[in-house]
C-alpha positions in Angstrom: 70.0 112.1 45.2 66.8 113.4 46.9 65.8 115.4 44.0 66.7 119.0 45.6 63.8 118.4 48.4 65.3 119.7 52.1 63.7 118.1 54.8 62.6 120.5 57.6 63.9 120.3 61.0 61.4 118.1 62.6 61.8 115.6 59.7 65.6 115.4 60.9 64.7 115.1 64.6 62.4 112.5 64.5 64.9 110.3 61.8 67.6 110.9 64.8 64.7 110.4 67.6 63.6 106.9 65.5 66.9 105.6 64.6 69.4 106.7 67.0 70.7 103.0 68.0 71.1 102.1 64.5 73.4 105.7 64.0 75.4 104.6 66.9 75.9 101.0 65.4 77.1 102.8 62.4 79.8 105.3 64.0 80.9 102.9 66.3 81.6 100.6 63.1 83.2 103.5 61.5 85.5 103.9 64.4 86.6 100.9 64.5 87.4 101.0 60.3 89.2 104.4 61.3 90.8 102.1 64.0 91.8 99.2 61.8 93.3 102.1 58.7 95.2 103.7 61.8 93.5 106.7 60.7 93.4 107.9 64.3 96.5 109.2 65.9 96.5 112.4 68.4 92.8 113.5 68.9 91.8 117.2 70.6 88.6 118.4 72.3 86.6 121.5 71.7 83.8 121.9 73.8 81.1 125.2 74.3 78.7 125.5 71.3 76.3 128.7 71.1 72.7 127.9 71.6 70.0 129.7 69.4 68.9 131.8 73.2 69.5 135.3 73.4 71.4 135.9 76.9 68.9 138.1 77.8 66.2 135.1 77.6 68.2 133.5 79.8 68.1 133.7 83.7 70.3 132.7 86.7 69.9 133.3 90.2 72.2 136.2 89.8 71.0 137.5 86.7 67.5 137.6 87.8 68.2 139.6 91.1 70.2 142.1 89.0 66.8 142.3 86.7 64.4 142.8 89.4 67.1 145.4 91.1 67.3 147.6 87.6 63.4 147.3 87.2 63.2 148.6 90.9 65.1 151.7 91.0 63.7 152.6 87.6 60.9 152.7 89.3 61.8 154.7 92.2 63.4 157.1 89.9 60.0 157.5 87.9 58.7 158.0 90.8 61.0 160.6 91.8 60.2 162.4 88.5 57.2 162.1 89.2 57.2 163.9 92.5 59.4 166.6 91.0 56.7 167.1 88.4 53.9 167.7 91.1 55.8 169.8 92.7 56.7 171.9 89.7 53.2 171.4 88.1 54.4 170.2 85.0 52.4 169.7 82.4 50.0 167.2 82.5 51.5 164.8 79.1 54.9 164.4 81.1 53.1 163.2 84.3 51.3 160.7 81.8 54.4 159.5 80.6 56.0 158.9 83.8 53.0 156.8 85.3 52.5 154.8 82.1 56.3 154.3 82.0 55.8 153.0 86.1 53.0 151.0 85.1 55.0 149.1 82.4 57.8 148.5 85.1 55.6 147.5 87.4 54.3 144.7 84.7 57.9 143.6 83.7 58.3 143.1 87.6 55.1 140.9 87.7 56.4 139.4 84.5 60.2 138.6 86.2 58.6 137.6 89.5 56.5 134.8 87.4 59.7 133.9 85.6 61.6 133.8 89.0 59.3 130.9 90.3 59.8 128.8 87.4 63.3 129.7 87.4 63.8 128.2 91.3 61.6 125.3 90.5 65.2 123.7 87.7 66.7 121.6 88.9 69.8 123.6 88.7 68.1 127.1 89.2 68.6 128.7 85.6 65.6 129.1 82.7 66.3 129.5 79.3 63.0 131.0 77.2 64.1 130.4 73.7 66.1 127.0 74.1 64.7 125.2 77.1 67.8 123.2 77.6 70.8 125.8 77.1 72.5 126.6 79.7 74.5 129.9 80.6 78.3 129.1 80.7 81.6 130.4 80.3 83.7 129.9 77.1 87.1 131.7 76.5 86.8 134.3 78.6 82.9 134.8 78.4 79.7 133.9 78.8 77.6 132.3 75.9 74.2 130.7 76.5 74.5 127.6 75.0 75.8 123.2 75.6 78.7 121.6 76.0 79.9 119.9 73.4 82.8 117.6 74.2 84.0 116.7 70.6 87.3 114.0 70.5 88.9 115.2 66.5 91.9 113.5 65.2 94.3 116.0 64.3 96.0 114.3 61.0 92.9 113.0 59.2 90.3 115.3 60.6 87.8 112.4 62.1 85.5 112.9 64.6 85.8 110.1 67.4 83.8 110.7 70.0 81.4 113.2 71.2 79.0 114.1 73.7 76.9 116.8 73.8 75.3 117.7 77.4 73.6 121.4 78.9 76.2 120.9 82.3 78.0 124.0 82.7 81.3 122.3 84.0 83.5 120.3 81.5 86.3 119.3 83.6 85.0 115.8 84.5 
């Protein structure tokens, strides 16, 4: 039908961005076919879809004070290291090691200390690098960076209903 051309992502976002009431007049129709076929009988949810965000490009409140508190006393034991080479006159490539390995610690600190006013300035206190609107949440027993995805599926005939997809960590409401 299209001649094996594959439209690129931003060819598909823009179609959804530029039509989107026109694909909800067309679900909505094709719920209420389902409707009218009783093709919809007992429906389940799923919910919690994996965002393309590494968890480490992802910060909370929590997560970042852990960060700055692991960059800290890797510092101080550099720095410790450091002390214990003067003292044993080490040789001189060892003490260069230890204060370029400080001075990239002390970077990563500026670097998480940037982040960590960006970070405080969301709405709900969390920055995601990769996927500006992922969210860190739990799903089955673990944490996933990644959207809510509230997804009504009838179980016989295998339709999707009704979704909604939303970056709130809490799916209880």
């Amino acid at each position: 039908m299209t001649g094996r051309l594959a439209p690129d992502f931003k060819t598909i976002a823009d179609f959804r961005k530029d039509n989107g009431e026109a694909i909800r007049l067309v679900c909505r129709e094709f719920v209420m076919l389902c409707r009218k076929l009783h093709l919809l009988t007992e429906a389940l949810v799923a919910s919690k879809f994996k965002a393309v965000n590494n968890r480490d490009r992802n910060f909370t409140r929590a997560k970042m004070k852990r960060r700055l508190l692991e960059v800290e006393a890797s510092i101080e034991r550099y720095m410790d290291q450091l002390a214990k080479a003067d003292r044993t006159e080490a040789v001189n490539t060892k003490t260069q090691r230890l204060e370029d390995k400080i001075a990239a610690m002390k970077k990563e600190m500026s670097r998480l200390k940037k982040l960590e006013v960006r970070m405080l300035k969301a709405p709900d206190q969390q920055l995601s690098l990769t996927d500006s609107d992922a969210r860190s949440m739990k799903a089955r027993g673990s944490g996933i960076v990644g959207y809510n995805v509230q997804t009504a599926v009838d179980t016989t005939h295998h339709l999707i209903v009704a979704h909604e997809v939303t970056n709130a960590r809490i799916d209880r409401r």
